[in-house]
N, CA, C and O atoms as CSV, one atom per row, in Angstrom:
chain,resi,resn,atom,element,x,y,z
A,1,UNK,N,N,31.744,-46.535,-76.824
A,1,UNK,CA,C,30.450,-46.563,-76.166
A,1,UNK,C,C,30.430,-45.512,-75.063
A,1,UNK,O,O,31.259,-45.663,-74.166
A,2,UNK,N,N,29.492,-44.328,-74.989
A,2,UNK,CA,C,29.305,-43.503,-73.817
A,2,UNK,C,C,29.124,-44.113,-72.681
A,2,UNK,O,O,28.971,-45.316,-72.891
A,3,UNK,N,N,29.067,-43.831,-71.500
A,3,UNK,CA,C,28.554,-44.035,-70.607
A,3,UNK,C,C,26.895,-43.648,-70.391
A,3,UNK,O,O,26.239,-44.587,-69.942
A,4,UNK,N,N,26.377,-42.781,-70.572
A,4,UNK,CA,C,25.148,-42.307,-70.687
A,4,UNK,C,C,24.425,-42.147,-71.968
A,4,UNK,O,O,24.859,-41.381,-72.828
A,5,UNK,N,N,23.486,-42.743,-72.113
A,5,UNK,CA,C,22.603,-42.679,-73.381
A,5,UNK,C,C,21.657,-41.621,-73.401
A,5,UNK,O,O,21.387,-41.282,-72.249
A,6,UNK,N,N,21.035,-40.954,-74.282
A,6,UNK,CA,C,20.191,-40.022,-73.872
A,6,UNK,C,C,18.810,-40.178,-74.996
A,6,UNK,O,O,19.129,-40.388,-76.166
A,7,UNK,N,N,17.713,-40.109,-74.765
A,7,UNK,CA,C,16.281,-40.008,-75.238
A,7,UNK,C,C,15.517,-38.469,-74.875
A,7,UNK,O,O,15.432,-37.909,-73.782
A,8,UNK,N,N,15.137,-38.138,-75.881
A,8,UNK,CA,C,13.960,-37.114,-75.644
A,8,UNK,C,C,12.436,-37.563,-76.018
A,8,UNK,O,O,12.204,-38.378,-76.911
A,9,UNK,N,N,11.673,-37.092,-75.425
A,9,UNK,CA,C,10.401,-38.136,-76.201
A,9,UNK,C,C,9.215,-37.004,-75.948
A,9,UNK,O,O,9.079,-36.514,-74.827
A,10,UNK,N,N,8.478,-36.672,-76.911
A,10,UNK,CA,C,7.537,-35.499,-76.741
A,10,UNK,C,C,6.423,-36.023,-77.628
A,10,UNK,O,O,6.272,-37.016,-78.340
A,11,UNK,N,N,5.580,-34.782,-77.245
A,11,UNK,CA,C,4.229,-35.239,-77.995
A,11,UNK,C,C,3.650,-35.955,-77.142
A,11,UNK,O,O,3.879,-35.849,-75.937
A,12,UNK,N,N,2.400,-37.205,-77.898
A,12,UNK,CA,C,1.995,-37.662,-77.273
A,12,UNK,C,C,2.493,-39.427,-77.546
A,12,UNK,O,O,2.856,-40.018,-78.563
A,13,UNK,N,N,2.304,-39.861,-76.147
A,13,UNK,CA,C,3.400,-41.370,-76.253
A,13,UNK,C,C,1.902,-42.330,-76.174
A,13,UNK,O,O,1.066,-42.436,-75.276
A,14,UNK,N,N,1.980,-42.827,-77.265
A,14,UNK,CA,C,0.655,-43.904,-77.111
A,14,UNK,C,C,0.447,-44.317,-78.056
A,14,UNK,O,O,1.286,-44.216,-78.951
A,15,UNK,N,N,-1.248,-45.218,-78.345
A,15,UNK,CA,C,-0.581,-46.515,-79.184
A,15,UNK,C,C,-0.162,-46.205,-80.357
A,15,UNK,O,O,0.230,-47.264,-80.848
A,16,UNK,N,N,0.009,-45.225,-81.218
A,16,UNK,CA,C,0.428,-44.921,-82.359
A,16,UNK,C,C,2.019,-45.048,-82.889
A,16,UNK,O,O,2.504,-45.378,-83.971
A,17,UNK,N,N,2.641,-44.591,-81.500
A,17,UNK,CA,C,3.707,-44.546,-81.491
A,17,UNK,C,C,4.316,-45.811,-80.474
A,17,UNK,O,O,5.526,-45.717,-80.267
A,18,UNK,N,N,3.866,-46.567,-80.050
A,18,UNK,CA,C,4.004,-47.005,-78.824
A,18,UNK,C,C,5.379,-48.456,-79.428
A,18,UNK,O,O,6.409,-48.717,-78.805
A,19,UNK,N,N,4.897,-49.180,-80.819
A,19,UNK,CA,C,6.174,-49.784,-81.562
A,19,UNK,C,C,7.301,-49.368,-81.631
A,19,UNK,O,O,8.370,-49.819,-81.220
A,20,UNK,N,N,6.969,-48.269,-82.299
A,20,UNK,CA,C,8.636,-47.511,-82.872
A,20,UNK,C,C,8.967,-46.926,-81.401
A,20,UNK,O,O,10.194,-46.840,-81.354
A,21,UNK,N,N,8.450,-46.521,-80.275
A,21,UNK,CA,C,9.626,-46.118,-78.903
A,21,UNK,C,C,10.091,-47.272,-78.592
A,21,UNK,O,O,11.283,-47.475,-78.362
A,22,UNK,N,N,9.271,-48.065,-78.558
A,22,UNK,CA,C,9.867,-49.382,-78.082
A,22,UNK,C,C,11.177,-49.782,-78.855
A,22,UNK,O,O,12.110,-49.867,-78.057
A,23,UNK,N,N,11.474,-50.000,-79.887
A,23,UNK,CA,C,12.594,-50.248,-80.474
A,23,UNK,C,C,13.616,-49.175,-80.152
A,23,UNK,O,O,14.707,-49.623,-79.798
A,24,UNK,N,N,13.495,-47.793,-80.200
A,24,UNK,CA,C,13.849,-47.184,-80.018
A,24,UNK,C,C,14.625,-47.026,-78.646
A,24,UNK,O,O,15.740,-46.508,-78.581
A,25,UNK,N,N,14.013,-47.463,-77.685
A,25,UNK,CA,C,14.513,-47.096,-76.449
A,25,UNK,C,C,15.418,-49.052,-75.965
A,25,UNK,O,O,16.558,-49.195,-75.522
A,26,UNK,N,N,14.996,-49.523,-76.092
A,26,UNK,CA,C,15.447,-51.384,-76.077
A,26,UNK,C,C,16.465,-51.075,-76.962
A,26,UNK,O,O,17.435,-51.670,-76.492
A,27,UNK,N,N,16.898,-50.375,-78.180
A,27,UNK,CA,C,18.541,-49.900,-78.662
A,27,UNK,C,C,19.129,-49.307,-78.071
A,27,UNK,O,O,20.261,-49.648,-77.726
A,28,UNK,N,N,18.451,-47.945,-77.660
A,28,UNK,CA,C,19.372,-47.120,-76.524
A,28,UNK,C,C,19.674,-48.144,-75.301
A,28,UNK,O,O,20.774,-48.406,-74.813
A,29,UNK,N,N,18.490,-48.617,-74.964
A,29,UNK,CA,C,19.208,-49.336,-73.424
A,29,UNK,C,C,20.652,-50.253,-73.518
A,29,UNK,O,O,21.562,-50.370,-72.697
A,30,UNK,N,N,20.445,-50.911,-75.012
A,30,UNK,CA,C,21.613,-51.898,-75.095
A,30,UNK,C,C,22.688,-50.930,-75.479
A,30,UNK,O,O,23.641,-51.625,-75.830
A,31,UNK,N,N,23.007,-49.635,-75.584
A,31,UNK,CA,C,23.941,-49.351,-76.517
A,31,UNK,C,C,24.736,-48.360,-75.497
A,31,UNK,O,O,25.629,-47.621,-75.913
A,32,UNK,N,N,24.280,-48.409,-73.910
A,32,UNK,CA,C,25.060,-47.967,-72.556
A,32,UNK,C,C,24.536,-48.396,-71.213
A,32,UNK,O,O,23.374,-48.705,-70.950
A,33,UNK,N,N,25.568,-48.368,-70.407
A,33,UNK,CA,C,24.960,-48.657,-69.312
A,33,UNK,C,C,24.179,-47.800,-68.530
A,33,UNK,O,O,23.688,-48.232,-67.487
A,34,UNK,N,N,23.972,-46.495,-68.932
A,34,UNK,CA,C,22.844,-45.867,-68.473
A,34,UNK,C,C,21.884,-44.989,-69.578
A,34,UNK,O,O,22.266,-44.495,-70.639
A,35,UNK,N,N,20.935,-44.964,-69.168
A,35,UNK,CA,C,19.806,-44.381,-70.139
A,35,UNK,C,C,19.281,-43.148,-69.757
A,35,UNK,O,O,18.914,-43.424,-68.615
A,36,UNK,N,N,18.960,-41.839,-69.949
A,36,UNK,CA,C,18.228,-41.270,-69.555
A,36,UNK,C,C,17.401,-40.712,-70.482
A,36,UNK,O,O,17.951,-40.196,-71.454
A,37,UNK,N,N,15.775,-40.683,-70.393
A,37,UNK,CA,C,14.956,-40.214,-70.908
A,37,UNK,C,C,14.142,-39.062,-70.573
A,37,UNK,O,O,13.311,-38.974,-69.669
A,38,UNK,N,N,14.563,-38.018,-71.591
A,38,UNK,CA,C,14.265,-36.591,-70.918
A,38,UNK,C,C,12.335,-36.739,-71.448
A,38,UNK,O,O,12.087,-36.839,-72.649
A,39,UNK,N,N,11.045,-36.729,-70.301
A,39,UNK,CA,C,9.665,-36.363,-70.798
A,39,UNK,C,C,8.977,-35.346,-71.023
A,39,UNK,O,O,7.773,-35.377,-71.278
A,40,UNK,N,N,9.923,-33.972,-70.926
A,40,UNK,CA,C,9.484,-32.827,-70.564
A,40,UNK,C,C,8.460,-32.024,-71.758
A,40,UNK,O,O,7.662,-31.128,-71.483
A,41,UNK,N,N,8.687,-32.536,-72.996
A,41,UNK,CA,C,8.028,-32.482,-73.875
A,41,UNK,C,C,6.553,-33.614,-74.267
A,41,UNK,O,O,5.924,-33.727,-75.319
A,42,UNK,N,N,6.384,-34.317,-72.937
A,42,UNK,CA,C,4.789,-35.213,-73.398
A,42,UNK,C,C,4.122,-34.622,-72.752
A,42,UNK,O,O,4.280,-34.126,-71.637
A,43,UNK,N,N,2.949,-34.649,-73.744
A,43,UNK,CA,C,2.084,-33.997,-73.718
A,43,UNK,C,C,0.702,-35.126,-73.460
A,43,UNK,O,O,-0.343,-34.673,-72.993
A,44,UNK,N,N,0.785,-36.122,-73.698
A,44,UNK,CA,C,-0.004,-37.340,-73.851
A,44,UNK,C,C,0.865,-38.726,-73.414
A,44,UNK,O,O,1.984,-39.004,-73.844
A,45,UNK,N,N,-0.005,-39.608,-72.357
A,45,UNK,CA,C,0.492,-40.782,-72.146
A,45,UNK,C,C,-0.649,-41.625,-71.692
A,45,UNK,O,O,-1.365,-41.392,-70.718
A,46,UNK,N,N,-0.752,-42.848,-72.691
A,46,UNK,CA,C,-1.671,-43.615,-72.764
A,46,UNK,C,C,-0.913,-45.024,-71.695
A,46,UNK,O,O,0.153,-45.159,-71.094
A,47,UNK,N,N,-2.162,-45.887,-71.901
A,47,UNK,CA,C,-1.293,-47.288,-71.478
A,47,UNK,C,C,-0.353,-48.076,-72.334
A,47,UNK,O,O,0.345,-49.001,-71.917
A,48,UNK,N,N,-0.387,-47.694,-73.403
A,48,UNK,CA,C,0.624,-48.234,-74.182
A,48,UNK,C,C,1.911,-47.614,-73.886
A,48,UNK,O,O,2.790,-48.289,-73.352
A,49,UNK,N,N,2.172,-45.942,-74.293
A,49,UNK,CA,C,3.138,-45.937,-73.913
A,49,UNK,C,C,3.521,-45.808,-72.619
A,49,UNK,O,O,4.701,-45.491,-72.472
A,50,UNK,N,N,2.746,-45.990,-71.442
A,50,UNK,CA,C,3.297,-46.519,-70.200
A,50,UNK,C,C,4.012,-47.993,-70.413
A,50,UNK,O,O,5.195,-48.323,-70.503
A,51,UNK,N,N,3.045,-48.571,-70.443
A,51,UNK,CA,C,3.853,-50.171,-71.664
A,51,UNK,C,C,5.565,-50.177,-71.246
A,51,UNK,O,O,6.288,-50.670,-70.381
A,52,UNK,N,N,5.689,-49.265,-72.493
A,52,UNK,CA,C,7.229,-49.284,-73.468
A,52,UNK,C,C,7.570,-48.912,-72.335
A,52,UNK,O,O,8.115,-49.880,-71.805
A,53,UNK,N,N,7.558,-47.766,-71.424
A,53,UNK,CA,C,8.175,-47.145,-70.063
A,53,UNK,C,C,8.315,-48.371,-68.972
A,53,UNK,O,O,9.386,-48.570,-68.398
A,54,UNK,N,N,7.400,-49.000,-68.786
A,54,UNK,CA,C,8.086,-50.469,-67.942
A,54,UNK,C,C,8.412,-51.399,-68.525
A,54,UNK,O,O,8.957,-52.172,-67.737
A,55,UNK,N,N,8.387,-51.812,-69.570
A,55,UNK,CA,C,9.355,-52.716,-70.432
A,55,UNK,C,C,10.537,-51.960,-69.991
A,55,UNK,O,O,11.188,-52.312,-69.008
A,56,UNK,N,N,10.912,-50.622,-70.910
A,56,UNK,CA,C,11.917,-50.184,-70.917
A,56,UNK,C,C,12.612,-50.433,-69.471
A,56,UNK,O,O,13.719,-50.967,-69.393
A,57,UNK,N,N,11.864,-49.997,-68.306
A,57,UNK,CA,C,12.640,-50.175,-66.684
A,57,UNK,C,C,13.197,-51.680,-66.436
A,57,UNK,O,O,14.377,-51.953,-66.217
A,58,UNK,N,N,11.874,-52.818,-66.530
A,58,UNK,CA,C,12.012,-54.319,-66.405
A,58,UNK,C,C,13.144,-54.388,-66.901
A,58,UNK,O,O,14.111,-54.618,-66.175
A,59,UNK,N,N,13.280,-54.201,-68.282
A,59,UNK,CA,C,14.647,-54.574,-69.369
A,59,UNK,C,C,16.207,-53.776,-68.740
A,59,UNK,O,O,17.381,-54.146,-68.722
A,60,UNK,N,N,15.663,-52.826,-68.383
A,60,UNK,CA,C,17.282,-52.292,-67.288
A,60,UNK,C,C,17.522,-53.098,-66.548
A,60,UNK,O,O,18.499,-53.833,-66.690
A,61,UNK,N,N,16.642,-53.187,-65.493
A,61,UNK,CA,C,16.798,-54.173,-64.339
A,61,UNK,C,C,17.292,-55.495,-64.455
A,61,UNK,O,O,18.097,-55.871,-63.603
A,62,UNK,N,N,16.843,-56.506,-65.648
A,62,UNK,CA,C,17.205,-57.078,-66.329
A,62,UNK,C,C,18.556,-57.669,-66.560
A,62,UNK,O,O,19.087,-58.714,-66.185
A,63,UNK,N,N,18.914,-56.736,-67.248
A,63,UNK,CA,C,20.217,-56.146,-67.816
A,63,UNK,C,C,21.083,-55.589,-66.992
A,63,UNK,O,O,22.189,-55.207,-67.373
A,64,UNK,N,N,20.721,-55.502,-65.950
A,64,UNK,CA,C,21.769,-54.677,-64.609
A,64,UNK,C,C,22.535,-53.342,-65.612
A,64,UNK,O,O,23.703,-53.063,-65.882
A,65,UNK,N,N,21.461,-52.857,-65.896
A,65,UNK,CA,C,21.330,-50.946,-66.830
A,65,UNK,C,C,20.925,-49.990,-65.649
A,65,UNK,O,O,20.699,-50.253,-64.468
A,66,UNK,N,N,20.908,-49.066,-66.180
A,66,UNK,CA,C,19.807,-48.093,-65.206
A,66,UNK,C,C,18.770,-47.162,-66.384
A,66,UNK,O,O,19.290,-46.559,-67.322
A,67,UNK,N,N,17.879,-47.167,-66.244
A,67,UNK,CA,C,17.209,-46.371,-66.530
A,67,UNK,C,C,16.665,-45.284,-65.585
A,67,UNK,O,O,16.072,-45.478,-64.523
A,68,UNK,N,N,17.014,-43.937,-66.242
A,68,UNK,CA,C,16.767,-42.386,-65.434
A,68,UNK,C,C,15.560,-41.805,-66.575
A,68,UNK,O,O,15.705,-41.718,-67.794
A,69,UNK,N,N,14.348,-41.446,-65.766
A,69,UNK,CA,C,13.113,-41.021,-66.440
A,69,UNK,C,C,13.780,-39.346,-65.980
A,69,UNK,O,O,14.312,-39.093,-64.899
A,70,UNK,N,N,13.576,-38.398,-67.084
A,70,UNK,CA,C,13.915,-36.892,-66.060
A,70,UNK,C,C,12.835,-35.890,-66.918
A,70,UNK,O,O,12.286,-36.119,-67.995
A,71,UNK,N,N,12.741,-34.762,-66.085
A,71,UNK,CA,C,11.814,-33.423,-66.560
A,71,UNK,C,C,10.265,-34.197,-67.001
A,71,UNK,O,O,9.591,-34.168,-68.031
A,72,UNK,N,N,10.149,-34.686,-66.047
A,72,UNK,CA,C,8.714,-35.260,-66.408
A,72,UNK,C,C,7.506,-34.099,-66.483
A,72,UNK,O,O,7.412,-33.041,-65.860
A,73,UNK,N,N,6.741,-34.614,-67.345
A,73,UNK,CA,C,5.658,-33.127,-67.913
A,73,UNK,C,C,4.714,-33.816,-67.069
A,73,UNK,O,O,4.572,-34.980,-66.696
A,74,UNK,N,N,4.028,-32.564,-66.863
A,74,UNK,CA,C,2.470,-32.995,-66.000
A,74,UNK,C,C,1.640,-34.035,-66.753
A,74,UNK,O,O,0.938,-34.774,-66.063
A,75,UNK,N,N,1.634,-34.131,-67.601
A,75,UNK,CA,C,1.289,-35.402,-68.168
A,75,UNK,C,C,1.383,-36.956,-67.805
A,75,UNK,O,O,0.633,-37.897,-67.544
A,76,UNK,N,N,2.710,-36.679,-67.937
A,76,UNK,CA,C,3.701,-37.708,-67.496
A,76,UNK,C,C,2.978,-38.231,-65.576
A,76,UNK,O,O,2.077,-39.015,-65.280
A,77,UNK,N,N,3.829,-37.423,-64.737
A,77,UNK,CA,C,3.126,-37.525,-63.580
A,77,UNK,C,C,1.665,-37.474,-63.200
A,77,UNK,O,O,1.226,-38.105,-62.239
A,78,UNK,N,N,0.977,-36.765,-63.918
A,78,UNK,CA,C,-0.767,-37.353,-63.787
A,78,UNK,C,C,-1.051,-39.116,-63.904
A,78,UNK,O,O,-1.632,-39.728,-63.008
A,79,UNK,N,N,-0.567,-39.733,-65.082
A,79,UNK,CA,C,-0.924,-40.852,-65.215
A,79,UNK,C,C,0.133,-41.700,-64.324
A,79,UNK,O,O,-0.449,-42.469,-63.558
A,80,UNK,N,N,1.414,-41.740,-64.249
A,80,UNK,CA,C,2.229,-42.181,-63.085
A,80,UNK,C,C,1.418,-42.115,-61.380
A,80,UNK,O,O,1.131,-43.173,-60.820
A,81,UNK,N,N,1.199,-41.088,-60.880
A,81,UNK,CA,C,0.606,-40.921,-60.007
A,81,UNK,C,C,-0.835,-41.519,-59.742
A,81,UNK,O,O,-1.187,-41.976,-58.655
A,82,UNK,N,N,-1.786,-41.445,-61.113
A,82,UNK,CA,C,-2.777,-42.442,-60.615
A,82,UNK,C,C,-2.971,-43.497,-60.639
A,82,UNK,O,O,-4.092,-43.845,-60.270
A,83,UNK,N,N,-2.189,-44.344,-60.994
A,83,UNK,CA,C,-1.572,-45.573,-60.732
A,83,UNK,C,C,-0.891,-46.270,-60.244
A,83,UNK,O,O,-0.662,-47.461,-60.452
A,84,UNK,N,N,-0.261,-45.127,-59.095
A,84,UNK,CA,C,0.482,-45.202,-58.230
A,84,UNK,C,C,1.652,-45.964,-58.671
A,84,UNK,O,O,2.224,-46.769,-57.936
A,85,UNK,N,N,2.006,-45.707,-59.876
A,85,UNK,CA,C,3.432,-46.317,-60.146
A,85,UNK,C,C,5.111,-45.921,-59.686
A,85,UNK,O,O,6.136,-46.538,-59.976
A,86,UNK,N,N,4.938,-44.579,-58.816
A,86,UNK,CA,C,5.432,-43.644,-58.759
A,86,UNK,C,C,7.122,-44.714,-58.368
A,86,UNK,O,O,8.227,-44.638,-58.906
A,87,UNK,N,N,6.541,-45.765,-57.051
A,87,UNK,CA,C,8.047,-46.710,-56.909
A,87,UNK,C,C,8.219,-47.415,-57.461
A,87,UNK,O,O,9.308,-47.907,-57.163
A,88,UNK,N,N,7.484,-48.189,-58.717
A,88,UNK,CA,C,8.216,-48.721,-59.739
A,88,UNK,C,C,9.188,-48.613,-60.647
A,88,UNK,O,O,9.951,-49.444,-61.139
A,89,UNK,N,N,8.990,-46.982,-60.857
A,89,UNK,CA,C,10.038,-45.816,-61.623
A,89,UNK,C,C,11.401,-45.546,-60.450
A,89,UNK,O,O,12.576,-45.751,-60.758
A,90,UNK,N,N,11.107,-45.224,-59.561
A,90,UNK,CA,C,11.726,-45.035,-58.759
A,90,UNK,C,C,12.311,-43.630,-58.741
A,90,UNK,O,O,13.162,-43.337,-57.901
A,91,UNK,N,N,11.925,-42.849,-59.545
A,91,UNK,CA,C,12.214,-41.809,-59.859
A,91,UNK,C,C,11.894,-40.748,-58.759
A,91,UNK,O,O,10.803,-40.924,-58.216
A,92,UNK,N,N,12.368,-40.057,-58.476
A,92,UNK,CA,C,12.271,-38.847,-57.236
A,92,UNK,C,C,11.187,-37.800,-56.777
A,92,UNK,O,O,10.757,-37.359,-55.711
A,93,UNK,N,N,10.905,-37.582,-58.478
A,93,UNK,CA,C,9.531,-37.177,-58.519
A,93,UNK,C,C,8.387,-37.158,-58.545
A,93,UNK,O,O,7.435,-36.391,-58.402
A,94,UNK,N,N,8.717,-38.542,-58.839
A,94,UNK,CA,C,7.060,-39.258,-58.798
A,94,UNK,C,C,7.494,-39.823,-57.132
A,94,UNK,O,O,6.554,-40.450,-56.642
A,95,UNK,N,N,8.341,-39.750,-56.485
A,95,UNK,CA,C,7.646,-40.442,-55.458
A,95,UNK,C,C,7.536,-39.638,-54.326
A,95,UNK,O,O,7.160,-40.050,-53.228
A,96,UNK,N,N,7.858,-38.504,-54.582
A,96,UNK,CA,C,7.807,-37.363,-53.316
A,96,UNK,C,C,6.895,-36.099,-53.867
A,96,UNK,O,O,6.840,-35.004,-53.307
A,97,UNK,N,N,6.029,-36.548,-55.353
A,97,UNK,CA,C,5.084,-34.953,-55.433
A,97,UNK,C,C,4.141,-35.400,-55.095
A,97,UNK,O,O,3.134,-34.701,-54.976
């Protein structure tokens, strides 16, 4: 088992896709104790796949995991930011751009 898991996730994340990340990322989380999900490639983020993105965090936390969101696309941070989710993520970038 690695220590670090890794995800890339591009395109657009929403309800189409919003099942299959979910499984997708709830395997990665169980399969190390840390996760990181590179966003630098979304281009689209709906509320669904915001969804899977706090499941995915809840379920770290959870799990005493970590989940690391990284290279977030303007996408990404547009909808983070107007929802001010920025300290739920806890992520660096959303909470200091």
């Amino acid at each position: 088992m690695s220590d670090i898991g890794h995800l890339a996730w591009g395109g657009e994340i929403n309800i189409y896709r919003a099942a299959d990340l979910k499984l997708e990322v709830l395997h990665a989380l169980r399969a190390a104790p840390v996760l990181e999900i590179d966003l630098a490639g979304v281009t689209e983020l709906d509320t669904a796949g915001l969804q899977v993105l706090m499941l995915a965090k809840r379920t770290a936390t959870i799990e005493q995991r970590e989940l690391r969101l990284r290279n977030h696309s303007p996408a990404v941070v547009d909808v983070v930011e107007m929802l001010n989710l920025g300290a739920f993520f806890g992520d660096a970038v959303l909470i200091h751009s």
